[in-house]
C-alpha positions as CSV (number, residue, x, y, z in Angstrom):
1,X,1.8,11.9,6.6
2,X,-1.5,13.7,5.7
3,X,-3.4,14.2,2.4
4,X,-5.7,16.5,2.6
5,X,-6.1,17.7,-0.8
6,X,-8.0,14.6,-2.5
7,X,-7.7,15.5,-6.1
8,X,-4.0,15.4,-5.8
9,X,-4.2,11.9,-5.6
10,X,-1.6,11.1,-8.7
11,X,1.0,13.0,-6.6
12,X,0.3,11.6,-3.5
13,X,-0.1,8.1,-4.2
14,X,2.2,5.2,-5.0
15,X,0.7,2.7,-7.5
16,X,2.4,-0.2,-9.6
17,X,0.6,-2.0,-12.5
18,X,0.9,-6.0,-12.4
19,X,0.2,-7.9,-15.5
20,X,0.4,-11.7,-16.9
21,X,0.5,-12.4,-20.7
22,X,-3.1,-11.2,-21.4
23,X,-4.7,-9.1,-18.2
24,X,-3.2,-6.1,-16.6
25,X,-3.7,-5.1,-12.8
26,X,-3.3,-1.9,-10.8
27,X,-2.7,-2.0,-7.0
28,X,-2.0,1.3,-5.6
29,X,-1.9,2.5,-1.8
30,X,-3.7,6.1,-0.6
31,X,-2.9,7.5,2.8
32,X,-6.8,9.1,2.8
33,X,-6.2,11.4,6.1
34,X,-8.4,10.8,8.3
35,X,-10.8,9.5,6.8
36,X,-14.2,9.4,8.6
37,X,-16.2,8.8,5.7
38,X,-18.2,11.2,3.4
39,X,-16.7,13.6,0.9
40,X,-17.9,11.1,-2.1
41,X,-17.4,13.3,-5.1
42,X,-14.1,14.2,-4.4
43,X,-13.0,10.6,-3.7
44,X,-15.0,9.9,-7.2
45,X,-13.2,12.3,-9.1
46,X,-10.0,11.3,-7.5
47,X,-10.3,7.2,-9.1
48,X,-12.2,8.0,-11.9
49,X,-11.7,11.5,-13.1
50,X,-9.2,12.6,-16.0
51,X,-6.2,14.8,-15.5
52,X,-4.0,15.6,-18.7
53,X,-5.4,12.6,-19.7
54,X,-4.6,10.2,-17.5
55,X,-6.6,8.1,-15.3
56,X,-5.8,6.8,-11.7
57,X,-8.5,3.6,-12.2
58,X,-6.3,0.7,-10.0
59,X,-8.4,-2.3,-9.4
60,X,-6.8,-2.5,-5.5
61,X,-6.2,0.2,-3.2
62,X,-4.0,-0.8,-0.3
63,X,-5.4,2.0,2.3
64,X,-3.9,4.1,5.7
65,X,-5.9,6.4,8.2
66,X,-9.4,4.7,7.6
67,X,-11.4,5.3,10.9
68,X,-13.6,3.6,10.9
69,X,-15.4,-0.1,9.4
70,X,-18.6,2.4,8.6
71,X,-16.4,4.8,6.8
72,X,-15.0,1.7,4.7
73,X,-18.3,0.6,3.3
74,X,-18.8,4.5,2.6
75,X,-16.0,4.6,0.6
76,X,-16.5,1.1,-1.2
77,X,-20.4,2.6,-2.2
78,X,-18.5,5.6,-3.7
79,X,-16.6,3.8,-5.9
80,X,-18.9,1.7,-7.1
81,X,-21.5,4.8,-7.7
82,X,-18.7,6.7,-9.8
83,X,-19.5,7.7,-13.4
84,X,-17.0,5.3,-14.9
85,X,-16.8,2.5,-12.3
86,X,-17.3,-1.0,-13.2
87,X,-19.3,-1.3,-9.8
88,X,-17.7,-4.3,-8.3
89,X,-15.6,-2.9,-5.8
90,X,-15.8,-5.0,-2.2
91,X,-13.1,-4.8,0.6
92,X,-11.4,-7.0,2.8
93,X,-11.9,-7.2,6.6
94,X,-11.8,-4.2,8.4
95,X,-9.7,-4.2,11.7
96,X,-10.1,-1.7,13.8
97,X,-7.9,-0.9,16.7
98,X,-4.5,0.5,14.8
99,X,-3.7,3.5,17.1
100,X,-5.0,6.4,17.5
101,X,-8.5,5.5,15.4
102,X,-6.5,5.4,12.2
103,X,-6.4,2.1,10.5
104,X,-5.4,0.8,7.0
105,X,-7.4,-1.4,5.3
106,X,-8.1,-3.1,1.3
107,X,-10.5,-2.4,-1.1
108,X,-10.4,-4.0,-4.3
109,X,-12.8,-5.0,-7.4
110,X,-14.4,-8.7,-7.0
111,X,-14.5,-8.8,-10.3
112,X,-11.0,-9.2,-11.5
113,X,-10.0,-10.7,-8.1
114,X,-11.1,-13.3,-5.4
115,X,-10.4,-12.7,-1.5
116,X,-8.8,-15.7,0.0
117,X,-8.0,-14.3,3.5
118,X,-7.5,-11.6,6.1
119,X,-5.7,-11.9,8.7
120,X,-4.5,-9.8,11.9
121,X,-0.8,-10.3,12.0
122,X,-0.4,-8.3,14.8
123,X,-2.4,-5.9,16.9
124,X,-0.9,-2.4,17.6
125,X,1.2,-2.3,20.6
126,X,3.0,-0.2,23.5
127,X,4.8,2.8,22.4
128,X,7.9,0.9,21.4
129,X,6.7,-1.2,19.0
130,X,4.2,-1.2,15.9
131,X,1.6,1.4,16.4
132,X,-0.8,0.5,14.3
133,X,-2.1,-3.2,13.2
134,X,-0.2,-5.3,11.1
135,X,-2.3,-7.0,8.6
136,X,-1.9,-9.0,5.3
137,X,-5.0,-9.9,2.7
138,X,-4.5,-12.8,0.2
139,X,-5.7,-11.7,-3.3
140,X,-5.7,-14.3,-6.0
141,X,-7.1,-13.9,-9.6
142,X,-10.7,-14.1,-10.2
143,X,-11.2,-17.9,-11.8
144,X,-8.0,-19.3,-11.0
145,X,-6.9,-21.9,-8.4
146,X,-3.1,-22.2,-8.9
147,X,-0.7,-20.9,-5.6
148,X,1.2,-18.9,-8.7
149,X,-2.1,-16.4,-8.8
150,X,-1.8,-15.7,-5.5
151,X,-0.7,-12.4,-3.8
152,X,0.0,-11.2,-0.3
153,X,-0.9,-7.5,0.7
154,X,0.4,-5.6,3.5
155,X,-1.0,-2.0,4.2
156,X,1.5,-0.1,6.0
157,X,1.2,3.3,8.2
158,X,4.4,3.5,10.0
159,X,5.6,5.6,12.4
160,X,6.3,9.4,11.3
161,X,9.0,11.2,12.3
162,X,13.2,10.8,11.9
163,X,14.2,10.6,15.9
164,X,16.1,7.2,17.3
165,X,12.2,6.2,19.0
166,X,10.6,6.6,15.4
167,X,12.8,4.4,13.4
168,X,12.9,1.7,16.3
169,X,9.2,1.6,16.4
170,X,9.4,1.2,12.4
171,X,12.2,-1.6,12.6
172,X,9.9,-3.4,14.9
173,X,6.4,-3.3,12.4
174,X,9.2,-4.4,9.6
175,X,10.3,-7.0,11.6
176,X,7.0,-8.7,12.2
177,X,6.1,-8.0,8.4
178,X,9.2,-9.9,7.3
179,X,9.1,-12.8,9.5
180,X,5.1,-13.4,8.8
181,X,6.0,-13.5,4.9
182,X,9.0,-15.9,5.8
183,X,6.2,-18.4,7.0
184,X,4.2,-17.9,3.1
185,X,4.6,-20.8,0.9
186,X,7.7,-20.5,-1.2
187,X,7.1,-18.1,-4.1
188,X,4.7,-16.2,-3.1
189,X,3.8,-12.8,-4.3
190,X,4.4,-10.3,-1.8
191,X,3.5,-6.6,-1.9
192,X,4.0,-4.3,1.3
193,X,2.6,-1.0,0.1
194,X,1.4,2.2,2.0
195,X,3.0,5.2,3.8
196,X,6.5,4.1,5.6
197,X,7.2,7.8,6.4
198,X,11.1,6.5,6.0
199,X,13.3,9.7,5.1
200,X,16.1,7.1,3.5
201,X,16.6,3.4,2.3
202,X,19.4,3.1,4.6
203,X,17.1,3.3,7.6
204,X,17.2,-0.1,9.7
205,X,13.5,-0.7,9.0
206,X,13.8,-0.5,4.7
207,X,16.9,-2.6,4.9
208,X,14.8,-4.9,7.3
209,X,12.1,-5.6,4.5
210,X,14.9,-5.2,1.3
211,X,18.2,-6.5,2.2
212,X,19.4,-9.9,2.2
213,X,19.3,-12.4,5.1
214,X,19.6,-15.8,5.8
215,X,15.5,-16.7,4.8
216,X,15.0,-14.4,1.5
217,X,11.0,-15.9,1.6
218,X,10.2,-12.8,2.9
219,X,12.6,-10.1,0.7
220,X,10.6,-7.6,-1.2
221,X,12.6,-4.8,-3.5
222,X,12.0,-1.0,-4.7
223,X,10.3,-2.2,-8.5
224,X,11.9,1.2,-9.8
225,X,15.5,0.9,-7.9
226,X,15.7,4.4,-6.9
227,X,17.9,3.6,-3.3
228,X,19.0,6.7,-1.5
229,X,18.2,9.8,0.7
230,X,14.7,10.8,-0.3
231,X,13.6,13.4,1.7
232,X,13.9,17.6,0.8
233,X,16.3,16.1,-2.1
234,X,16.0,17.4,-5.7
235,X,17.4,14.3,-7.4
236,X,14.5,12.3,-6.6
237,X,12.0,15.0,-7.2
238,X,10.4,12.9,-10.3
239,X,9.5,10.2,-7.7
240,X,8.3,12.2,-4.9
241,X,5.0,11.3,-3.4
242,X,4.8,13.6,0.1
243,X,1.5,15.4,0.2
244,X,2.5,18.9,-1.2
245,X,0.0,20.9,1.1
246,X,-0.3,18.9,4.3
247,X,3.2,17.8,4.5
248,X,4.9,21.4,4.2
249,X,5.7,20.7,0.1
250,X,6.4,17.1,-2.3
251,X,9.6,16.5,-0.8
252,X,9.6,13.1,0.2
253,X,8.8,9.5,-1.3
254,X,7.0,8.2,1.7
255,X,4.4,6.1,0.1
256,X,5.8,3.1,-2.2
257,X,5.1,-0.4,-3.0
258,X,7.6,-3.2,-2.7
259,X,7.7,-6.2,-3.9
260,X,8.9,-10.1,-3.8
261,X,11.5,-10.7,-6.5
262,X,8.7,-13.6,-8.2
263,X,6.5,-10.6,-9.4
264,X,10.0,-9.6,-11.7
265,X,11.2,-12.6,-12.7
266,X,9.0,-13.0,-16.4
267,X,7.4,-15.8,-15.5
268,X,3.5,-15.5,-14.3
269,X,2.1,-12.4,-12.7
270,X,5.3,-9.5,-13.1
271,X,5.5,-5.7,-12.3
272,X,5.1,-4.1,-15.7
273,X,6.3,-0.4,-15.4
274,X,4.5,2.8,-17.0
């Protein structure tokens, strides 16, 4: 999937807000395109700019097609230069490597949240299996120590296309994603966000990640329940999130954010829809 019109940014990205009793939290993910770094304003505008009166403003971005480490820290100083910003965005480590020169990566605001980790969970590999890194960050709350403030983050670019190779090669980076969060302690807040490029939640690779098995550790669900067959259809046109102008028209809900059935379950940090 490519974005190539940044100020469409509320049509082409998939956010969910997170709250607890007193505090609220964005997370959002961005495929960026290609992103080599530069192009500041429009990537300012994008975060902290109005449109009809809303406001993108997440406090975590979980990012696809960064190039490179350099064009990270680029972006990182343009959000914290913004008119608007509260200036204390950071970003996890930066792995480079994920096929092709496109990576994902984090960024998110040190001062609402504390990096515990980053972590490689797999490198990208031959054609048949994940072609791009798999990697998970460990956010927890600024100021608190409890396991129950903890989240796990993985930023996902899978493999485009609708043919038998692209949904194996899918199944297989869904695959490693779900057994790696199998291993997280139990309860742990899980959030696998970013551009799946899957067409249907009956693929092999969404029911991988959402459907039931015999270890549920690692399950994560749609926060909006919308199951079916996404792409070109006009019964899901509200929840759309293809790129209208790279991607041929908004016909598709490619980017989303799932999550582990702990962040719905009242209790502690929960998805809190808008």
């Amino acid at each position: 999937m490519r974005h190539t019109v940044l100020g469409l940014i509320a049509a082409t990205a998939a956010f969910a807000p997170l709250a607890d009793a007193s505090d609220g939290l964005r997370i959002a993910c961005w495929n960026i395109t290609n992103y080599g770094g530069g192009n500041i304003s429009n990537l300012q505008n994008v975060v902290y700019g109005q449109f009809n009166g809303n406001q993108f403003a997440p406090d975590v971005i979980l990012l696809q097609e960064i190039e490179t480490s350099g064009a990270l820290a680029q972006l990182v100083n343009g959000l914290n230069n913004a008119a608007g910003s509260p200036g204390d965005w950071t970003s996890g480590q930066f792995f480079s490597g994920g096929g092709g020169g496109i990576n994902t990566a984090l960024v998110y605001r040190a001062g609402v949240l504390d990096l515990v980790g980053s972590t490689l969970v797999a490198p990208s590999a031959s054609p048949q299996d994940n072609p791009r890194n798999v990697v998970r960050y460990e956010l927890r709350l600024a100021g608190y120590l409890a396991e129950e403030t903890v989240m796990s983050l993985y930023p996902v670019h899978m493999k485009a296309g609708s043919g038998t190779n692209d949904q194996s090669r899918r199944l297989a980076e869904a695959r490693i994603i779900r057994d790696d969060a199998e291993l997280l302690p139990a309860g742990r807040h899980i959030i696998v966000g970013g551009d799946f490029n899957i067409q249907n939640s009956f693929q092999s690779a969404y029911q991988e990640l959402t459907g039931f098995q015999a270890n549920n550790n690692g399950r994560v669900f749609d926060p909006i329940n919308a199951p079916g067959s996404w792409n070109n259809s006009f019964t899901f046109r509200m929840i759309h999130t293809q790129d209208p102008v790279g991607g041929g028209g908004m016909d598709d809900r490619r980017d989303q954010l799932l999550l582990s059935s702990g962040l719905g379950d009242g209790l502690g940090l929960d998805y809190a829809g808008q």
